[in-house]
C-alpha positions in Angstrom: 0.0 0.0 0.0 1.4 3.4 -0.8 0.1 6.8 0.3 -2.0 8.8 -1.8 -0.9 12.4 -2.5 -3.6 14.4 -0.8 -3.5 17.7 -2.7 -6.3 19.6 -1.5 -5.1 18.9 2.3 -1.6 19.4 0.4 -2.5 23.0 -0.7 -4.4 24.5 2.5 -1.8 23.1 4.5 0.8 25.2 2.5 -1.5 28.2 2.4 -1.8 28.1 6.1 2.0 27.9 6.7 2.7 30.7 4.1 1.0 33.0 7.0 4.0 32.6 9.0 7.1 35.5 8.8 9.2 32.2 8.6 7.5 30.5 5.7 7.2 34.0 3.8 11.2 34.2 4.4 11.8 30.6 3.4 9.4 30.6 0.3 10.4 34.0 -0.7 11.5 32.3 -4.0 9.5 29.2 -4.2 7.4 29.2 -7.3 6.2 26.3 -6.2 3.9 27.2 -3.6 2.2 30.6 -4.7 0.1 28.0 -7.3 -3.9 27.2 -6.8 -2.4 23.3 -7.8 0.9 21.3 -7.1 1.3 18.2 -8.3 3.4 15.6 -6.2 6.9 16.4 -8.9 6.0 20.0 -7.8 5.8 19.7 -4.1 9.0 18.0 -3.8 10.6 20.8 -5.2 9.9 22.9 -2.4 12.6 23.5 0.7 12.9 21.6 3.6 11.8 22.5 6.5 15.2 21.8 9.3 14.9 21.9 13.3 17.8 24.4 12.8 15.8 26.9 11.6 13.6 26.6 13.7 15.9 27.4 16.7 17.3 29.7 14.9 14.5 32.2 14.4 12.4 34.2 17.0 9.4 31.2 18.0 6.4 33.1 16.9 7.8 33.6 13.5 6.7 30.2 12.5 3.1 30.4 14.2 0.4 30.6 11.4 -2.2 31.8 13.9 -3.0 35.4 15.9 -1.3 34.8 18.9 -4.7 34.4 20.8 -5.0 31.1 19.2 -2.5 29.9 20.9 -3.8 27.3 24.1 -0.7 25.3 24.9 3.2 25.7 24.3 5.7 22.3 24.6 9.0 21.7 23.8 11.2 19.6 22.7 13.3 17.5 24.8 16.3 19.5 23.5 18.4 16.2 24.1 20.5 16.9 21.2 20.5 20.5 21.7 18.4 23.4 22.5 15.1 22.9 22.8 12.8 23.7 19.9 9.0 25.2 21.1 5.7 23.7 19.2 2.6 26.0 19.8 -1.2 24.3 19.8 -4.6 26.1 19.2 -7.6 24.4 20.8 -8.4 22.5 17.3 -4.9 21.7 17.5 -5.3 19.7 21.0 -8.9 17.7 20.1 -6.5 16.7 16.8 -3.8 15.4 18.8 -6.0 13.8 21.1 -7.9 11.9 18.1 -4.8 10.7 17.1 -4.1 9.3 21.1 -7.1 7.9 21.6 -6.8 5.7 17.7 -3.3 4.9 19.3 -5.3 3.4 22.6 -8.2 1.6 20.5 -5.1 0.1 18.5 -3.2 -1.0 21.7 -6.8 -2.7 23.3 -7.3 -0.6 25.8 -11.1 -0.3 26.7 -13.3 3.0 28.5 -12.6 2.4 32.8 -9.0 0.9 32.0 -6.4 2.1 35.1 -3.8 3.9 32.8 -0.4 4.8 34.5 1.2 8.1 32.9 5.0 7.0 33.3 6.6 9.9 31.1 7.3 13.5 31.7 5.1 16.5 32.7 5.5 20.3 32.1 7.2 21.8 28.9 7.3 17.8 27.6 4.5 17.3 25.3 3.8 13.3 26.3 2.5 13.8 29.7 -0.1 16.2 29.2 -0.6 14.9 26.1 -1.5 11.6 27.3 -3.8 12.4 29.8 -6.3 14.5 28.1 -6.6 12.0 25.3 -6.7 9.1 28.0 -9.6 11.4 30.0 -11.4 12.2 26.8 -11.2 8.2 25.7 -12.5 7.3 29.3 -9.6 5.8 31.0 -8.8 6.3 34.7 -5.9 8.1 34.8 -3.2 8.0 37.1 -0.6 11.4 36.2 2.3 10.2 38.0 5.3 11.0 35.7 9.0 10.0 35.7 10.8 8.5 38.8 10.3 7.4 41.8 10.2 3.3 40.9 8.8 2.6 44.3 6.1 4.9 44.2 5.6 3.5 40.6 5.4 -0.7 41.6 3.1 0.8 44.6 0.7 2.4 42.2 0.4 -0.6 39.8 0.0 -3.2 42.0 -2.4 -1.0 44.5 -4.6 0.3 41.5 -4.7 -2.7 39.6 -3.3 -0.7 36.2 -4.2 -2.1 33.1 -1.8 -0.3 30.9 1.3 2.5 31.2 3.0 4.8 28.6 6.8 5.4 29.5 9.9 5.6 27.5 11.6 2.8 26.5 14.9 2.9 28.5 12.8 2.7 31.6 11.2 -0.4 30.7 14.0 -2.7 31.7 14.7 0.1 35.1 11.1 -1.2 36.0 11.6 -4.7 35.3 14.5 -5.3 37.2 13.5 -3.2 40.2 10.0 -6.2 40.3 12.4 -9.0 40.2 14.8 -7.4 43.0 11.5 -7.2 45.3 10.6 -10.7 44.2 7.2 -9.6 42.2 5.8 -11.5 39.2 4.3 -9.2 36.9 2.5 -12.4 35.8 0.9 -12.9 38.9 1.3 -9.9 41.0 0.4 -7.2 38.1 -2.8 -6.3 36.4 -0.9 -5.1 33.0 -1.9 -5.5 29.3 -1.1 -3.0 27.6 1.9 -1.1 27.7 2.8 1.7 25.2 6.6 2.8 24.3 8.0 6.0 22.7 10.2 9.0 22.7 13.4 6.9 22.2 14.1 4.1 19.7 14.9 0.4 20.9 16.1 -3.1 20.2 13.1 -5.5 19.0 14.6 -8.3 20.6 14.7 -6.5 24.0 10.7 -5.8 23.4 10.3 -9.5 23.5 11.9 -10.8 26.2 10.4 -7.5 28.5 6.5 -8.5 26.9 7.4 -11.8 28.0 8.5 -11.0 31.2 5.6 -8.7 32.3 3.0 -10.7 30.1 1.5 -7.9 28.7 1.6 -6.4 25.0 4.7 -3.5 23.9 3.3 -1.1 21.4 5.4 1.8 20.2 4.5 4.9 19.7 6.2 7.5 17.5 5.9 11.2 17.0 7.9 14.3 18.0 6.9 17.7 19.8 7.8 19.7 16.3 4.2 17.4 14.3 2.3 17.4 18.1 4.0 15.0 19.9 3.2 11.4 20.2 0.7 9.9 18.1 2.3 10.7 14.8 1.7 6.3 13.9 1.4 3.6 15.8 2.3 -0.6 16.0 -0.6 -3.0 15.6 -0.8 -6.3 16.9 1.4 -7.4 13.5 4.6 -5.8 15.2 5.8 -5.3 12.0 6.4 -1.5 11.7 4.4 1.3 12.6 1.1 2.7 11.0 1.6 6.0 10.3 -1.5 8.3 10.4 -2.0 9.7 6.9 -5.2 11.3 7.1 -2.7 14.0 9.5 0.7 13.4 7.8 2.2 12.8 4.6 5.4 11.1 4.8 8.4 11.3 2.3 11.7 9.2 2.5 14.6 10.5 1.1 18.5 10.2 0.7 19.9 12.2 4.2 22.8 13.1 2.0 21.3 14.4 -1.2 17.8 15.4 -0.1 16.7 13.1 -3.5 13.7 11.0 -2.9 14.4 7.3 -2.5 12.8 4.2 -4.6 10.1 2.9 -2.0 11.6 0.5 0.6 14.4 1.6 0.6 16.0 3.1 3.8 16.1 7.0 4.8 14.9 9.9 6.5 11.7 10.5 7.4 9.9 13.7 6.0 6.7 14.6 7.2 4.3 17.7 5.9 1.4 18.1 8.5 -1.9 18.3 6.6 -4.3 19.9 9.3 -2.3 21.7 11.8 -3.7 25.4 12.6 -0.9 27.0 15.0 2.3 25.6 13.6 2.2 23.4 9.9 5.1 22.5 8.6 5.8 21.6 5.3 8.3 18.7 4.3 9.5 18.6 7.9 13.2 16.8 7.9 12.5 14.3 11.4 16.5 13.0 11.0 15.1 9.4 12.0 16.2 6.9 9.7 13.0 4.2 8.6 11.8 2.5 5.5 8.3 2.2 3.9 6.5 -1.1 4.3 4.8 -2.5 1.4 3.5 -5.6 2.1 -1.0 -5.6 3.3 -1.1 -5.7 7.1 -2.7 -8.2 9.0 -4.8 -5.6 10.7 -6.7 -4.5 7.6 -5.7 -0.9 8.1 -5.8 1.8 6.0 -2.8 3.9 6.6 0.4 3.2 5.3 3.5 1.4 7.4 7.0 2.4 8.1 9.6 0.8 9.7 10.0 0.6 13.7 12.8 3.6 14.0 15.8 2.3 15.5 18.4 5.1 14.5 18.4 8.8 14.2 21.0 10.8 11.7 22.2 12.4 14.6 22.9 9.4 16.8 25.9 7.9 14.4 29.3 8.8 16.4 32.7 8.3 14.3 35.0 6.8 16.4 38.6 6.1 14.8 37.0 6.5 11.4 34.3 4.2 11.8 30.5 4.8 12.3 29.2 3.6 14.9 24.9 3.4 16.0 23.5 3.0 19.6 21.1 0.4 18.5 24.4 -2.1 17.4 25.4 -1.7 20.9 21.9 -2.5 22.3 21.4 -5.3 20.0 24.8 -6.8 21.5 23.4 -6.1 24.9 20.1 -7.8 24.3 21.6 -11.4 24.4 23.6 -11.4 27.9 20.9 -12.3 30.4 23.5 -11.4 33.0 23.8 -7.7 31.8 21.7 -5.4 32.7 19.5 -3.7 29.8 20.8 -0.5 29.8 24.0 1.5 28.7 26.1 4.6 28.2 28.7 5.4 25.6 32.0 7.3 26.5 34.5 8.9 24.1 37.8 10.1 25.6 39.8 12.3 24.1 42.4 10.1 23.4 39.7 8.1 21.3 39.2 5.6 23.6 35.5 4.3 23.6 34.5 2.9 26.9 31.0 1.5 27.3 29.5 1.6 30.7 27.4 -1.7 31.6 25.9 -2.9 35.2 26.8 -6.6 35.5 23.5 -9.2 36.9 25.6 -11.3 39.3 24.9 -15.0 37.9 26.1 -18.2 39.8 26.8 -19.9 35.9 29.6 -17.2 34.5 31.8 -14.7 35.9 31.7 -11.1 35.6 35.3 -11.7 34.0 33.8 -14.1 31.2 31.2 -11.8 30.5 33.4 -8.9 29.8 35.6 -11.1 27.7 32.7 -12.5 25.4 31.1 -9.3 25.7 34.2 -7.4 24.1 34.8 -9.8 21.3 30.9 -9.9 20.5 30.7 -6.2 20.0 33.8 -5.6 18.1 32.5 -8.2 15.5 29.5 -5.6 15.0 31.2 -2.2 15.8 33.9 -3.1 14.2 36.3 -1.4 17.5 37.4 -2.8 20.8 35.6 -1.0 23.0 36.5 -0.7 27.4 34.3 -1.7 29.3 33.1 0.2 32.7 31.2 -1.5 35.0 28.6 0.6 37.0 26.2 -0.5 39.5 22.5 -1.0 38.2 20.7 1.7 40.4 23.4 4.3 38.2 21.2 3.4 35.3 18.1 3.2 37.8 18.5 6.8 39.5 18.8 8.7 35.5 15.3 10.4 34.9 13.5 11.0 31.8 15.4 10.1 28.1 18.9 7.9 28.7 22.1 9.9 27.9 23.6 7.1 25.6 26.3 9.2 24.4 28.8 11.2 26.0 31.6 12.4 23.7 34.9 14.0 25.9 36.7 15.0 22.2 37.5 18.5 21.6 37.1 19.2 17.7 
């Protein structure tokens, strides 16, 4: 199934961005979009839209909207810099929330559900974001944000919660901190459903963890610069991610070149936002890397499929001329039972790459062996020998919010 090129939400969507002072500077040129038509060779003639910019300009020169419009302001994370603002008018919000409460139908979550609200609050767009869809969709809600694992395993075992949202390096934090205070998740837990996002991950991870708390993993994809989460969604397939096209066409195109790439094939995500009133944004550059799915689902849906994203343009480090991903390292990480399912990435100046891992003691094999195995395993995919730093598990468990997986030392 490929996605049909939607030109009247196309052409309003572009006629509501050109309101901006920041699409009136960008387009100042652009032949392309002062047209009553566009065909699809047309529209991909027209400029990218970069998160650069948009950092780089004053933030109400990309709103479309009189500032009275304006109900809600998030932000980005700004993990990978500074922070880039996303502004939301009340048609805005009942959008976003449409788009949640698919993303719960999808995931088999039913009206009186317990839902546990496991991610970030404030200038974050998940939190709140969650919980007026979750309201509006008729789940109790429990708000209770990052941290405090304690207080978390209290409240789902106490409130008999049928589903969570959190981020996806907190999954195995959680998991770990059930088996250290001897509860089955099986047995102990109420849990079905439980929804991931705002990070990539490793697939093979996502199965042992489902398996482990016996409940369903669905991720969830989106970014604070389209709404937030609830851009697409898995289905019970697990094989990619249904992205909502009736809100979002999506391009995929060489990260080098900017040229469109044959369909399959591997690139970055672009997305143009087809009914957004406060901030549109035409051929949006995401910098995750996915592919486009062709093959029918099993679930019978109409929008189209990516790939699960498990890199970003942004996450590859060069170390000693090679080009290295997080997700390799996860992947490695994901078969040692004995190491605990989490990880950070140093880069001294001297080039040295040291990866810092908590070790699971284990009766059958030494921490030694591990290390030893572990090194040769990951040079095989990294193509490096990396040193290895072994932390205890609570300095994984204590980090709140999005794991730091890289910390680079060099000075350029």
């Amino acid at each position: 199934m490929k996605q049909v090129f939607p030109i009247e939400k196309i052409l309003n969507s572009i006629r509501n961005a050109h309101k901006s002072v920041f699409y009136k500077h960008l387009w100042e040129n652009c032949s392309q979009v002062k047209s009553n038509n566009i065909t699809y060779d047309e529209f991909v003639k027209i400029p990218f839209t970069l998160k650069e910019q948009l950092r780089n300009v004053s933030p109400y020169d990309y709103l479309s909207t009189p500032r009275n419009k304006i109900r809600r302001i998030h932000t980005s994370s700004g993990t990978k810099g500074v922070a880039t603002l996303s502004f939301y008018s009340d048609g805005d919000i009942e959008k976003w929330s449409e788009h949640l409460c698919r993303v719960f139908s999808m995931a088999h979550l039913e009206p009186n559900d317990v839902f546990q609200i496991i991610v970030g609050y404030g200038l974050f767009s998940g939190g709140l974001g969650f919980e007026y869809a979750a309201e509006k969709y008729g789940l109790s809600v429990i708000p209770i944000g990052m941290g405090n694992t304690e207080r978390q395993i209290q409240f789902l075992k106490d409130y008999k919660v049928n589903g969570i949202i959190t981020i996806s390096s907190y999954l195995p934090i959680l998991a770990s901190a059930l088996v250290s205070r001897g509860i089955n998740p099986k047995r102990d837990l109420s849990l079905k459903t439980i929804l991931i996002g705002a990070e990539p991950f490793n697939e093979l991870m996502m199965c042992k963890l489902e398996d482990f708390f016996g409940a369903k993993i669905y991720s969830v994809y989106g970014m604070s610069e389209m709404e937030g989460p609830g851009v697409a969604m898995e289905c019970d397939d697990h094989s990619g991610m249904h992205l909502f096209t009736d809100s979002y066409f999506a391009e995929i195109i060489n990260p080098q070149t900017g040229d469109i790439l044959p369909y399959g094939e591997e690139g970055e995500l672009v997305l143009t936002t087809l009914d957004r009133e406060c901030m549109p944004l035409i051929r949006y550059r995401t910098g995750d890397l996915t592919h486009f799915i062709n093959n029918e689902c099993h679930c019978k849906s109409d929008f189209i499929k990516i790939a699960n994203v498990k890199k970003r343009i942004d996450d590859m480090i060069i170390v000693r001329g090679v080009n290295i991903y997080p997700f390799q390292i996860e992947s490695v990480i994901a078969e040692f039972s004995s190491v605990f399912q989490a990880f950070q990435c140093v880069i001294e100046e001297d080039d040295r790459f040291i990866i810092r891992l908590a070790y699971l003691k284990n009766q059958d094999i030494s921490r030694d062996k591990i290390e030893n195995i572990l090194i040769k395993r990951l040079k095989e995919v990294i193509l490096i020998t990396p040193v290895i730093e072994w932390k205890k598990a609570s300095f994984f468990m204590e980090q709140v919010g999005k794991a730091i997986r890289i910390i680079d030392n060099r000075i350029f």
